[in-house]
Gaussian input, Z-matrix of N, CA and C with variables (Angstrom, degrees):
# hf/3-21g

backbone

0 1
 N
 C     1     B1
 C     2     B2     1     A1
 N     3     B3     2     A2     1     D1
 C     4     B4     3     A3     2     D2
 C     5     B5     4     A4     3     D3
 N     6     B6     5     A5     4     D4
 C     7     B7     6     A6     5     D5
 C     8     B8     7     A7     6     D6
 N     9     B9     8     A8     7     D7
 C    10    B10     9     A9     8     D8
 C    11    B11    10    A10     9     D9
 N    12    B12    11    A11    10    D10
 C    13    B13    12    A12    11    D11
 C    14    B14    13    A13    12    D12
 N    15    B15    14    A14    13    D13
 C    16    B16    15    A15    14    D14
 C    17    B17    16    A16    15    D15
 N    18    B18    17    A17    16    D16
 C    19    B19    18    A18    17    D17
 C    20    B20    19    A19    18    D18
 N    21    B21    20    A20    19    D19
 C    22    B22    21    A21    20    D20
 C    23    B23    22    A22    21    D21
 N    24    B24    23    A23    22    D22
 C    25    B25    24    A24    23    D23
 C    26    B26    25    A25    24    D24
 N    27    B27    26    A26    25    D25
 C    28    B28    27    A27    26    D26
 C    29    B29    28    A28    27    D27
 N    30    B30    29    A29    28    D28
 C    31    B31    30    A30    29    D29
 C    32    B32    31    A31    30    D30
 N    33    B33    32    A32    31    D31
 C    34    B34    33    A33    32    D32
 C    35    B35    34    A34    33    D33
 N    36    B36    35    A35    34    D34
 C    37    B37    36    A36    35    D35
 C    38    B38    37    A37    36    D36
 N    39    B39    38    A38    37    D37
 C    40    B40    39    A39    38    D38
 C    41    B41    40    A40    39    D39
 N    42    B42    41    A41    40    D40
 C    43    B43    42    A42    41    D41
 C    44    B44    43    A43    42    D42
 N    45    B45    44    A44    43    D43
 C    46    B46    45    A45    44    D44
 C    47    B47    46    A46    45    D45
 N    48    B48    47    A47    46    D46
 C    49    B49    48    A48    47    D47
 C    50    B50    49    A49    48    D48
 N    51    B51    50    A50    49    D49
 C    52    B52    51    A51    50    D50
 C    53    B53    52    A52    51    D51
 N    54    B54    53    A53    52    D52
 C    55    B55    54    A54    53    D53
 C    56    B56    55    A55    54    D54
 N    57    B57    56    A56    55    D55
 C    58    B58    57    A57    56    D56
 C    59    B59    58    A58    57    D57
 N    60    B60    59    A59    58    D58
 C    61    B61    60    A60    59    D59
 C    62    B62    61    A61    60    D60
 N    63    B63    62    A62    61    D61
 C    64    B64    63    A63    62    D62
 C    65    B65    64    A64    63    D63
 N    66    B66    65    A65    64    D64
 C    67    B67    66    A66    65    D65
 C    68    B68    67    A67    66    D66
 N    69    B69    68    A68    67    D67
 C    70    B70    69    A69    68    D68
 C    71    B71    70    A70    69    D69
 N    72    B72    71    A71    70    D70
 C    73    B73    72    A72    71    D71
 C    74    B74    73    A73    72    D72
 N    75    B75    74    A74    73    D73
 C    76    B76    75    A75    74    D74
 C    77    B77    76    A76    75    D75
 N    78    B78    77    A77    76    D76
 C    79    B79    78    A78    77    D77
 C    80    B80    79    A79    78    D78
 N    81    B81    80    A80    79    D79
 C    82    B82    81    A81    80    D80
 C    83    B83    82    A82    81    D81
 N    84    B84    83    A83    82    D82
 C    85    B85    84    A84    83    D83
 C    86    B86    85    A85    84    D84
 N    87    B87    86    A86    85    D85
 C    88    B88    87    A87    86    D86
 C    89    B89    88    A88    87    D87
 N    90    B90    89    A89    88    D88
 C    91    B91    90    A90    89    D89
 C    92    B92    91    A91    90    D90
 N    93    B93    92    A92    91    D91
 C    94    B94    93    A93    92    D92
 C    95    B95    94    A94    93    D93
 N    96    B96    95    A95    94    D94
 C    97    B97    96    A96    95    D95
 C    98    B98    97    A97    96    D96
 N    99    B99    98    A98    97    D97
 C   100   B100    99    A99    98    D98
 C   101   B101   100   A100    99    D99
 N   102   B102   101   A101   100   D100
 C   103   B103   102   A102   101   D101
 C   104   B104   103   A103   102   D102
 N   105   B105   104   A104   103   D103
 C   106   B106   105   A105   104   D104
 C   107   B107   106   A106   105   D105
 N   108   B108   107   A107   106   D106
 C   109   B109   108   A108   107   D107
 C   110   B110   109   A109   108   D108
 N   111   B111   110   A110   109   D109
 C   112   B112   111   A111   110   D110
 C   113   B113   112   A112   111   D111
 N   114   B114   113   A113   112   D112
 C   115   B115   114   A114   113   D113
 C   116   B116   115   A115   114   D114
 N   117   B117   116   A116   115   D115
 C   118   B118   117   A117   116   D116
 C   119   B119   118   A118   117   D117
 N   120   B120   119   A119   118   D118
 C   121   B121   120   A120   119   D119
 C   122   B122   121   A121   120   D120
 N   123   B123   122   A122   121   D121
 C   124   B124   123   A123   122   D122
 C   125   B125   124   A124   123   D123
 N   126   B126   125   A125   124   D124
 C   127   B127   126   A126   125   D125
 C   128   B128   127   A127   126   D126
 N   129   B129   128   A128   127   D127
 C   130   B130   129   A129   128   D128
 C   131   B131   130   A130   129   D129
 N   132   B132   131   A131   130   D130
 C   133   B133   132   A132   131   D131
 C   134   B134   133   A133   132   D132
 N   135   B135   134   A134   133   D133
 C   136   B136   135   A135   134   D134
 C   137   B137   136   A136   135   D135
 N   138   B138   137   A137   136   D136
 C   139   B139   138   A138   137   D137
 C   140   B140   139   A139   138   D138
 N   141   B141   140   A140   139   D139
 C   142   B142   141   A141   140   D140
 C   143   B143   142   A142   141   D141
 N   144   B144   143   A143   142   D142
 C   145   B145   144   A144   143   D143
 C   146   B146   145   A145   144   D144
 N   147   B147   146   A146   145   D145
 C   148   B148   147   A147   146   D146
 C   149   B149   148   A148   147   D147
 N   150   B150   149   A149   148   D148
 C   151   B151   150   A150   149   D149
 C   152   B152   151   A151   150   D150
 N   153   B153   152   A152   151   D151
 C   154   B154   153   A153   152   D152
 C   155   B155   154   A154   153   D153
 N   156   B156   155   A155   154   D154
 C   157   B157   156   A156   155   D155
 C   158   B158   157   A157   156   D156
 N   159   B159   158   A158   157   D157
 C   160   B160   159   A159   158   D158
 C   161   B161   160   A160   159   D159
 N   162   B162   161   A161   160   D160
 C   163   B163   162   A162   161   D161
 C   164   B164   163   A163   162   D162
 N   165   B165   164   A164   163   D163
 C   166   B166   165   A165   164   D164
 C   167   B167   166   A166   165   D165
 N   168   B168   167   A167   166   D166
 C   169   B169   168   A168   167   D167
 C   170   B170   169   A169   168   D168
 N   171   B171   170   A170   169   D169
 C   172   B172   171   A171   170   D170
 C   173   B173   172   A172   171   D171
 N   174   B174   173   A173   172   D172
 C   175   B175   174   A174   173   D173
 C   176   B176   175   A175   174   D174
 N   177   B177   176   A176   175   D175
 C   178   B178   177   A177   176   D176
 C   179   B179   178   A178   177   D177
 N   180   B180   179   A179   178   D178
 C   181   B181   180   A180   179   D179
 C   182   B182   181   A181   180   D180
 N   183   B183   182   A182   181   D181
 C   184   B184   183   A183   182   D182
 C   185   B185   184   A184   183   D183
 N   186   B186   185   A185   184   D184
 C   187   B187   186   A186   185   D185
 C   188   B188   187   A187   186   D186
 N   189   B189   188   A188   187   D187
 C   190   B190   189   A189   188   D188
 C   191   B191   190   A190   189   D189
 N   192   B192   191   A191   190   D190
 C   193   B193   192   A192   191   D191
 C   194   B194   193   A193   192   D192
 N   195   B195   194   A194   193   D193
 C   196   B196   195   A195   194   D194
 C   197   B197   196   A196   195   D195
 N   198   B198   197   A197   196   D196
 C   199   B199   198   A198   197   D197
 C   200   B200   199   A199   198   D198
 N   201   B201   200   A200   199   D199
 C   202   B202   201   A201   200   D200
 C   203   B203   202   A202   201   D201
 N   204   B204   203   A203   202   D202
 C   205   B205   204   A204   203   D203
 C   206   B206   205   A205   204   D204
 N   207   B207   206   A206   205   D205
 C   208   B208   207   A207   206   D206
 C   209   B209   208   A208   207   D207
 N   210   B210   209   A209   208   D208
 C   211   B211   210   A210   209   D209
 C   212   B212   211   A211   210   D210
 N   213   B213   212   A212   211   D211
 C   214   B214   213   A213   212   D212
 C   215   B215   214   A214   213   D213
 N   216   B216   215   A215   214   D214
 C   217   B217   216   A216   215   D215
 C   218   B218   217   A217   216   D216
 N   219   B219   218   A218   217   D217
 C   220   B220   219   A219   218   D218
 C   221   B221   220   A220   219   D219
 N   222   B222   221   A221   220   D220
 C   223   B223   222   A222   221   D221
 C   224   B224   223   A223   222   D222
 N   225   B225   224   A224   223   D223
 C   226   B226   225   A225   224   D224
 C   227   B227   226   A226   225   D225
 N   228   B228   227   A227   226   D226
 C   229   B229   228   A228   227   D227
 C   230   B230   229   A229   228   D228
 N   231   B231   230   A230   229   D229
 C   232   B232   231   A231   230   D230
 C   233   B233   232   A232   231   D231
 N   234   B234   233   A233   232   D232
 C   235   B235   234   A234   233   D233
 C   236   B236   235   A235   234   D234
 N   237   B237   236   A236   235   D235
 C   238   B238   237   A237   236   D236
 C   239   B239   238   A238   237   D237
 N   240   B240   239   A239   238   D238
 C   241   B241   240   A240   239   D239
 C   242   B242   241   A241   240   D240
 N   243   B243   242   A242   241   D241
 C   244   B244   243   A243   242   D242
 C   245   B245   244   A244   243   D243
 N   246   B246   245   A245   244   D244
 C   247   B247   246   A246   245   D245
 C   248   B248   247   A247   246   D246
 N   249   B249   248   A248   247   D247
 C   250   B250   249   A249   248   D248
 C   251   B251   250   A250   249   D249
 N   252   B252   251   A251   250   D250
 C   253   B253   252   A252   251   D251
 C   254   B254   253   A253   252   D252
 N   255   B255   254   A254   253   D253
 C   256   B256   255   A255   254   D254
 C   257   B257   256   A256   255   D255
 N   258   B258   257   A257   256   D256
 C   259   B259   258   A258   257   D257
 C   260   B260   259   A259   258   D258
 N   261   B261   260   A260   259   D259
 C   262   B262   261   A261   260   D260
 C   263   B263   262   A262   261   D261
 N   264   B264   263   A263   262   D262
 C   265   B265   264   A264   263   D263
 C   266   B266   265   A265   264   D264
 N   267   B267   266   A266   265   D265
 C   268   B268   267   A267   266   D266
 C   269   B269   268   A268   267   D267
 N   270   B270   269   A269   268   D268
 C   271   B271   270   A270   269   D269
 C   272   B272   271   A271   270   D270
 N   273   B273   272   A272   271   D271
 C   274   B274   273   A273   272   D272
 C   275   B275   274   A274   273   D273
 N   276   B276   275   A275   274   D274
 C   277   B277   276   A276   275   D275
 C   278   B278   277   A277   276   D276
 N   279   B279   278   A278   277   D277
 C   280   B280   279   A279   278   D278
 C   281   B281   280   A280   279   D279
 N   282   B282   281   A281   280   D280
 C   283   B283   282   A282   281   D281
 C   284   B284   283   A283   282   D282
 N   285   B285   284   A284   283   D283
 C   286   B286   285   A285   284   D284
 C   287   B287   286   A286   285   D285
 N   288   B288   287   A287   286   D286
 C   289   B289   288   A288   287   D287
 C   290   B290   289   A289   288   D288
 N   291   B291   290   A290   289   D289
 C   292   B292   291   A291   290   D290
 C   293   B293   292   A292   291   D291
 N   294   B294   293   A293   292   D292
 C   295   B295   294   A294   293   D293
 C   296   B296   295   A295   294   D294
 N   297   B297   296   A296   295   D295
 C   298   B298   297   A297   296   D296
 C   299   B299   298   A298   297   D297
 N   300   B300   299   A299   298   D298
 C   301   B301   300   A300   299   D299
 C   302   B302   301   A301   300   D300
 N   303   B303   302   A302   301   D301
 C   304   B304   303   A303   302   D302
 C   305   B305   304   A304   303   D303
 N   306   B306   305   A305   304   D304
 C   307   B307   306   A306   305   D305
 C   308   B308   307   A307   306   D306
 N   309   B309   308   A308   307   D307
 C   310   B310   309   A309   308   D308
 C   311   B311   310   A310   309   D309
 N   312   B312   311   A311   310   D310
 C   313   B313   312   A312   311   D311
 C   314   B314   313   A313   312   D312

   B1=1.4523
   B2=1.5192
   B3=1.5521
   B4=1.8526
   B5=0.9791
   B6=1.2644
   B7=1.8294
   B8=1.8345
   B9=1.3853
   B10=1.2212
   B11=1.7888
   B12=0.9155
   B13=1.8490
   B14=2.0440
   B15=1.1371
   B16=1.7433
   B17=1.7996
   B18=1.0614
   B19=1.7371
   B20=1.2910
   B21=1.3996
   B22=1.6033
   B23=1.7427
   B24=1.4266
   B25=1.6523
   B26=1.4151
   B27=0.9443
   B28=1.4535
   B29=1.7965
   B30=1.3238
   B31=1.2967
   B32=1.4457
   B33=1.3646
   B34=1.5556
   B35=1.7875
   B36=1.8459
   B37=1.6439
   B38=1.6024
   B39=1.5909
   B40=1.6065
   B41=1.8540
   B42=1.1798
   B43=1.0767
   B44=1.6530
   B45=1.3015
   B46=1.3049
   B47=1.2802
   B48=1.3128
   B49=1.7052
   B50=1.7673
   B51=1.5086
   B52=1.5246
   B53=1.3521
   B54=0.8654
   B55=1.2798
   B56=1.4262
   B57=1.6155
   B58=1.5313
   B59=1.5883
   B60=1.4311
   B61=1.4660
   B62=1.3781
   B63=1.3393
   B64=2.0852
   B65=1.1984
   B66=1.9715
   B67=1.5759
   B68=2.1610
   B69=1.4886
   B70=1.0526
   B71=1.6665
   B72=1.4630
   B73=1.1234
   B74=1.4226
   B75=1.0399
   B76=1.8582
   B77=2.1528
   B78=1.2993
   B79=1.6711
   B80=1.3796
   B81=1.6297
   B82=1.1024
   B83=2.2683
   B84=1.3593
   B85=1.6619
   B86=1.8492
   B87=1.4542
   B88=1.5680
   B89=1.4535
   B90=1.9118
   B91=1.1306
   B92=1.7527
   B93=1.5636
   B94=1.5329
   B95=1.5489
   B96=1.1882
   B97=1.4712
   B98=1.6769
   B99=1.4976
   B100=1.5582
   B101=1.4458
   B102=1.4358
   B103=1.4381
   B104=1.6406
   B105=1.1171
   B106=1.0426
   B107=1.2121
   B108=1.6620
   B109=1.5546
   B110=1.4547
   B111=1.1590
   B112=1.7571
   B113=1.6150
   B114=1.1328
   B115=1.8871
   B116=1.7401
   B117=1.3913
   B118=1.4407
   B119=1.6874
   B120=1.0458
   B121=1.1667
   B122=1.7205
   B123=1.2487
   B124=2.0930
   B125=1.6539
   B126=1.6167
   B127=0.9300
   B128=2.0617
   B129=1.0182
   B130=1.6050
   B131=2.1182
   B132=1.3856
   B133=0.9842
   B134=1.8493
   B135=1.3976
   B136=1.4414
   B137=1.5527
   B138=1.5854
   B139=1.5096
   B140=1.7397
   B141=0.7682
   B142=2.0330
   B143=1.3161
   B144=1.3787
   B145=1.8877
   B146=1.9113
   B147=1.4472
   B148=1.5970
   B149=1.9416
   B150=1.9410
   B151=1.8923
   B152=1.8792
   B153=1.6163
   B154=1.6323
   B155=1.8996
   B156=1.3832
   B157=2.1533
   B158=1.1927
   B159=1.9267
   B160=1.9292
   B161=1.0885
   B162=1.3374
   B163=1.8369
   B164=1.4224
   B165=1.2831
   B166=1.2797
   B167=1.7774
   B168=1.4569
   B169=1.7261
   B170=1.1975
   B171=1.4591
   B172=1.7779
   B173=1.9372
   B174=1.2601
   B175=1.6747
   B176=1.3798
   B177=1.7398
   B178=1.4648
   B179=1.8602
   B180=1.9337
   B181=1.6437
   B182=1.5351
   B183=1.4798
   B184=1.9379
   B185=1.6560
   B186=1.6447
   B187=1.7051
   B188=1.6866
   B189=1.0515
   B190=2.1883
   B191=1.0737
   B192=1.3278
   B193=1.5704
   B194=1.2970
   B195=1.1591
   B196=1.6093
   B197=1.7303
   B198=1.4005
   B199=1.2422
   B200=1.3569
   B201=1.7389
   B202=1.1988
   B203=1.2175
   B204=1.3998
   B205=1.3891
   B206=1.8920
   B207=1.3936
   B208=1.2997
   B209=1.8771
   B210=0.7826
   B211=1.2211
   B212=1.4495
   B213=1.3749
   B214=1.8965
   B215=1.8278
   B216=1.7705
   B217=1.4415
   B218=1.7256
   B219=1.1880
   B220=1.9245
   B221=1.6526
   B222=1.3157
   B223=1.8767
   B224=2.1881
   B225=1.4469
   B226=1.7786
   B227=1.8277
   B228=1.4319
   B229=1.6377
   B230=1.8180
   B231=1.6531
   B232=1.0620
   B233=1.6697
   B234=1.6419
   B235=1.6762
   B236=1.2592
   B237=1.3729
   B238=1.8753
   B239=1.8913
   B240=1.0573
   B241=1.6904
   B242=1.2785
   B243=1.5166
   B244=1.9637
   B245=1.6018
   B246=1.2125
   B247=1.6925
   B248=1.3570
   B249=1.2115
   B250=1.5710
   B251=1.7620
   B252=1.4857
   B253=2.0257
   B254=1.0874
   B255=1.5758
   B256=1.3117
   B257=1.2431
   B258=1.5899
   B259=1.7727
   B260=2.3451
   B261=1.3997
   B262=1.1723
   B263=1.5833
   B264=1.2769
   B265=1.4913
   B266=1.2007
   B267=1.1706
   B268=2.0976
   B269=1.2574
   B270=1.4759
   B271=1.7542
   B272=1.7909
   B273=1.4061
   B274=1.5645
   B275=1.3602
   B276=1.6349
   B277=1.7300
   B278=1.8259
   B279=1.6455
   B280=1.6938
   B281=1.7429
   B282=2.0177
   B283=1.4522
   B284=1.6343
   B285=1.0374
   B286=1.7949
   B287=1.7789
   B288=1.2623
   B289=1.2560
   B290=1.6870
   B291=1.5860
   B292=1.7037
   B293=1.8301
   B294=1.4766
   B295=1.3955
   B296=1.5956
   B297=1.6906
   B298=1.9199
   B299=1.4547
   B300=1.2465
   B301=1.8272
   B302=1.2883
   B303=1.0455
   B304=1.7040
   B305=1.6644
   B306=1.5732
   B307=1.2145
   B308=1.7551
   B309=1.2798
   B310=2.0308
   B311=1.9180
   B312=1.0643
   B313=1.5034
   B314=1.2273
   A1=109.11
   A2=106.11
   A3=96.22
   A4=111.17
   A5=137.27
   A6=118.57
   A7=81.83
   A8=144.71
   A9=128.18
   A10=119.40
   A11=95.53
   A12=100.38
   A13=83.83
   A14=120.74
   A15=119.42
   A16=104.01
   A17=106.05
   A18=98.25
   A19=101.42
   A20=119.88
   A21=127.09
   A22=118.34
   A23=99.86
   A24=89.93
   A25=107.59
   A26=155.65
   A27=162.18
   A28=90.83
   A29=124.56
   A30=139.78
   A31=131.41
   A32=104.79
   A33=131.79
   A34=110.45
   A35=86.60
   A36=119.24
   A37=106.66
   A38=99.58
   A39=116.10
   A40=85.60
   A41=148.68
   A42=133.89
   A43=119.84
   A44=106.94
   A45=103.09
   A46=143.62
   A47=89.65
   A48=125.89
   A49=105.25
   A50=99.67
   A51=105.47
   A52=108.39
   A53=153.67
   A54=148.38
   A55=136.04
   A56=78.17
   A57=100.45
   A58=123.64
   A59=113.47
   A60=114.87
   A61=132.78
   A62=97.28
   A63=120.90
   A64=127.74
   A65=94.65
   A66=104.99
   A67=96.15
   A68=105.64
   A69=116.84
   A70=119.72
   A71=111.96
   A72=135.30
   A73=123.07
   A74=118.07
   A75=132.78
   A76=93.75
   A77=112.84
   A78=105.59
   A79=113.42
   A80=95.78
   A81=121.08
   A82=132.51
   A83=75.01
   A84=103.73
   A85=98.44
   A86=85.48
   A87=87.43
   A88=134.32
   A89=101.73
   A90=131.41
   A91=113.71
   A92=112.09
   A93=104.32
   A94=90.98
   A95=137.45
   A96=151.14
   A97=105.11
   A98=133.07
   A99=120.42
   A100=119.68
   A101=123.31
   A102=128.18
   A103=104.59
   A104=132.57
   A105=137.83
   A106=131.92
   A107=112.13
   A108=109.61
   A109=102.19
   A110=111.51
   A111=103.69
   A112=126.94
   A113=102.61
   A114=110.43
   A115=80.65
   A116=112.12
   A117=96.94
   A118=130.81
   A119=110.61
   A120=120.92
   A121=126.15
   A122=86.73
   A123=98.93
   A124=95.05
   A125=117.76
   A126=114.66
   A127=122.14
   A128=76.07
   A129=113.20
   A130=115.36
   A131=101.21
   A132=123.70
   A133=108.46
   A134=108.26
   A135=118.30
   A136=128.22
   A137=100.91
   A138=137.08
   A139=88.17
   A140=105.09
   A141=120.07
   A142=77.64
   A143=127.38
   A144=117.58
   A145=98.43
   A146=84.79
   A147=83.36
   A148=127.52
   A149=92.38
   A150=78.10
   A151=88.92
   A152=114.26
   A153=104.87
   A154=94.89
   A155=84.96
   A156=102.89
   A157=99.53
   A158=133.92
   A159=107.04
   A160=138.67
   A161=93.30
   A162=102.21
   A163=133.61
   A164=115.96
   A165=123.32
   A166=75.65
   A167=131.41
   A168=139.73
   A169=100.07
   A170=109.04
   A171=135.12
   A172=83.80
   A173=110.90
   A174=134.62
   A175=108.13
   A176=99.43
   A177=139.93
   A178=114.29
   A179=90.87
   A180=123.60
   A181=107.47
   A182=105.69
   A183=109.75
   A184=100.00
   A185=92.77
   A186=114.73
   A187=99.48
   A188=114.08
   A189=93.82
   A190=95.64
   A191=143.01
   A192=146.56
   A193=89.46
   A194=130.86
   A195=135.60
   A196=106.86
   A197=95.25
   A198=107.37
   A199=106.41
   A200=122.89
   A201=132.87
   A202=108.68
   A203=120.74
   A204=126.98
   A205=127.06
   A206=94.91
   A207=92.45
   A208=101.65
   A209=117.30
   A210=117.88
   A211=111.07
   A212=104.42
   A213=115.99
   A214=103.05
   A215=97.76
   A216=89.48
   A217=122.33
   A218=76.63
   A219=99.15
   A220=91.51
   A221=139.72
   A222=104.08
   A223=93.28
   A224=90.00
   A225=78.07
   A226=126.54
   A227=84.93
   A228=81.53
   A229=123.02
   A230=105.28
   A231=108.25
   A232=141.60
   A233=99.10
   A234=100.85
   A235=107.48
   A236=129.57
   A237=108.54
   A238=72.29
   A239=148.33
   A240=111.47
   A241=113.57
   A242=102.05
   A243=94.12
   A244=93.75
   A245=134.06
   A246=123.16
   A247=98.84
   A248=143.78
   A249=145.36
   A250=105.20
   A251=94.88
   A252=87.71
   A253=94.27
   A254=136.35
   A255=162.03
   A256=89.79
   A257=98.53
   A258=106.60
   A259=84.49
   A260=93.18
   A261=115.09
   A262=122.40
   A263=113.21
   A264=103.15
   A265=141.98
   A266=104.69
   A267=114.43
   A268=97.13
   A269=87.61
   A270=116.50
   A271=116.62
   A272=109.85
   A273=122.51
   A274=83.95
   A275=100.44
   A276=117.87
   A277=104.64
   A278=106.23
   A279=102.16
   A280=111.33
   A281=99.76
   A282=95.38
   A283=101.19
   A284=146.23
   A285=150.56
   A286=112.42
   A287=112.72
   A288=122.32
   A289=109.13
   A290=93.63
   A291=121.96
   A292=95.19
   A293=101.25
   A294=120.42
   A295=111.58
   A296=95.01
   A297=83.09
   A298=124.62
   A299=111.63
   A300=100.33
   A301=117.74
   A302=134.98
   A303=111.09
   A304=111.72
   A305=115.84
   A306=118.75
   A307=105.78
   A308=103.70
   A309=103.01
   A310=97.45
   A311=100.84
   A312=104.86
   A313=113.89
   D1=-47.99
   D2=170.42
   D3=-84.26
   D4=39.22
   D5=167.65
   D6=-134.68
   D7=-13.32
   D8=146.93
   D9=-62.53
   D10=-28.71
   D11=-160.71
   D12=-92.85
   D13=-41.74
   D14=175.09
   D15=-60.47
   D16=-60.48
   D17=-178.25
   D18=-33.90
   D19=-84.67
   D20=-162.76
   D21=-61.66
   D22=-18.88
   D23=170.25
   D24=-119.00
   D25=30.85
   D26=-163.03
   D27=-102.55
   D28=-73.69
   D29=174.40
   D30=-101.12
   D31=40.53
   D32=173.79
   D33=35.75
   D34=-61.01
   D35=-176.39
   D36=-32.62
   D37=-70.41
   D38=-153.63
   D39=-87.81
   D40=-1.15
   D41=165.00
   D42=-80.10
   D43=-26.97
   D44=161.26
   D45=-80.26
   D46=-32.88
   D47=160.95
   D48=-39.33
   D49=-57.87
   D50=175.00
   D51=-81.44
   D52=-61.09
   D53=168.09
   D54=-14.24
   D55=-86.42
   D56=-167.36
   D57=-99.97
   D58=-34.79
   D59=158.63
   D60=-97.80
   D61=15.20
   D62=148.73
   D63=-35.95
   D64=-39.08
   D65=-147.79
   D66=-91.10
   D67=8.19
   D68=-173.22
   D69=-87.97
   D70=-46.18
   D71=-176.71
   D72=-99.16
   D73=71.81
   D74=176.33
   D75=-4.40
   D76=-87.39
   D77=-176.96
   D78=-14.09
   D79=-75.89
   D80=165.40
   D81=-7.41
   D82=-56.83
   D83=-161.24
   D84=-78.48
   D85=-52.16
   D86=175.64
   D87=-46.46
   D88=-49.58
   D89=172.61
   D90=-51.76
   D91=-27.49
   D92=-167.30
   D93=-96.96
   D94=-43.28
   D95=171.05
   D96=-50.08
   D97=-18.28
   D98=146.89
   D99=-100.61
   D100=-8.98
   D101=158.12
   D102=-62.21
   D103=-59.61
   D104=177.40
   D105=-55.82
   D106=-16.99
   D107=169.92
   D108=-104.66
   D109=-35.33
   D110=158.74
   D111=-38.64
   D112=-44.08
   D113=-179.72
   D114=-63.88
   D115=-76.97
   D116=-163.41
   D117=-49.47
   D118=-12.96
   D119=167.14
   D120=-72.27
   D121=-18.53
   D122=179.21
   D123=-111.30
   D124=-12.05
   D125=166.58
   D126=-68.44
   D127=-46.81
   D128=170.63
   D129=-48.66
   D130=-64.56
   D131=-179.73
   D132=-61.35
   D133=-55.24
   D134=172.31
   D135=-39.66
   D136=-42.55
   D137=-171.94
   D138=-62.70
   D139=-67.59
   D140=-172.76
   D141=-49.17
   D142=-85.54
   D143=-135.46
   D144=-56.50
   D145=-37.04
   D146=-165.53
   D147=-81.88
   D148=-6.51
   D149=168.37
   D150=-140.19
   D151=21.90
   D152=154.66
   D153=73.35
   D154=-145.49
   D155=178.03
   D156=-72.92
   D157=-15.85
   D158=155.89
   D159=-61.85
   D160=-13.57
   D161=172.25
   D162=-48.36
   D163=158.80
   D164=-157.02
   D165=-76.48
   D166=174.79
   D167=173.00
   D168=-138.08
   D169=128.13
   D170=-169.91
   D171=-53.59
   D172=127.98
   D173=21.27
   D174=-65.91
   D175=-65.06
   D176=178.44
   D177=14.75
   D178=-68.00
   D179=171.05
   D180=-32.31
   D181=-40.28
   D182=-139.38
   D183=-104.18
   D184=-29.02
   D185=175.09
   D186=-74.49
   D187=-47.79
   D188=-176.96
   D189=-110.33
   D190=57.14
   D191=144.52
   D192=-111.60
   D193=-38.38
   D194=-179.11
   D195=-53.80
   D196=-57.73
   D197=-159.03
   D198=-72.41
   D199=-36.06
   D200=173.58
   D201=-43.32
   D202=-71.20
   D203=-169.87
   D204=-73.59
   D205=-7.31
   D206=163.14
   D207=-95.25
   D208=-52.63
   D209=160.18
   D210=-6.65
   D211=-78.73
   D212=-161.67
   D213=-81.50
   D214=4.47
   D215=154.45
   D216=-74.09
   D217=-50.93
   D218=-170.86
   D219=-45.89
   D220=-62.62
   D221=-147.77
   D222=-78.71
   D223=-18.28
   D224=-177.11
   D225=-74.53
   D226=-33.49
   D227=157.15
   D228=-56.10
   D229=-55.73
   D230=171.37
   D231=-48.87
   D232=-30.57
   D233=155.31
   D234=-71.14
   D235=-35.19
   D236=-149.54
   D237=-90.64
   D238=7.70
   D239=151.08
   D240=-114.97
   D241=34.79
   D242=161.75
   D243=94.47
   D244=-36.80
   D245=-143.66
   D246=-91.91
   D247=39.92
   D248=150.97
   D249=-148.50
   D250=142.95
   D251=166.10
   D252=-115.37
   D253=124.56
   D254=-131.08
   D255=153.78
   D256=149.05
   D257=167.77
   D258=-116.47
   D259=161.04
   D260=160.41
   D261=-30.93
   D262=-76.58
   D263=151.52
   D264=-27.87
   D265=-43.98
   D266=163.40
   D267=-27.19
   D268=-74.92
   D269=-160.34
   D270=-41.66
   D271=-45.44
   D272=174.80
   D273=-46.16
   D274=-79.98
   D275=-137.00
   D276=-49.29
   D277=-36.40
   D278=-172.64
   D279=-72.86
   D280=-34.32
   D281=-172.61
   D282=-85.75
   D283=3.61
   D284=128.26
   D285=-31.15
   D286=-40.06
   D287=-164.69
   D288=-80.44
   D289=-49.79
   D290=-179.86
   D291=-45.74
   D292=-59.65
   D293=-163.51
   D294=-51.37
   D295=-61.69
   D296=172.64
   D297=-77.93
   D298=-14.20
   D299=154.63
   D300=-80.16
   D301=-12.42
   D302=-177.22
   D303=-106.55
   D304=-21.20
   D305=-156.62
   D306=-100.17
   D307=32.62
   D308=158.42
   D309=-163.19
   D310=169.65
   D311=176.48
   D312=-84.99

């Protein structure tokens, strides 16, 4: 979660770049839409090592790794354009919180 939320805010620039003016350029767009199911996919994978047979079970896994990570897009886009005062850390520490409640039964 902090080395997703560090990529995009570490260098403000290239976080929006990925983000937010992605949604402009078809290559582009595509490229962040298989980055993004990849995270969820190690998102996914993590969930298993880390709560065993509590785990959410594919579909379930692939459906709130989905949702997680689009999720922990939304407040990071929203700092890198100004529209929340939160620092980065917020953002880990609350979407950390999201993570161990939603990701086992």
């Amino acid at each position: 979660i902090a080395a997703f939320v560090a990529v995009l805010t570490d260098d403000p620039r290239k976080g929006r770049v990925a983000v937010v003016e992605s949604t402009g350029s078809e290559p582009v767009r595509v490229r962040r839409r298989e980055l993004l199911r990849q995270i969820a996919g190690l998102v996914a994978v993590e969930s298993r090592e880390l709560w065993g047979d509590r785990a959410l079970q594919p579909p379930h896994d692939q459906i709130a790794a989905l949702l997680f990570v689009g999720g922990l897009a939304e407040p990071t886009t929203a700092w890198l354009g100004g529209e929340i005062d939160v620092t980065p850390d917020q953002i880990v520490e609350s979407a950390t919180r999201q993570y161990v409640f939603t990701a086992h039964r």
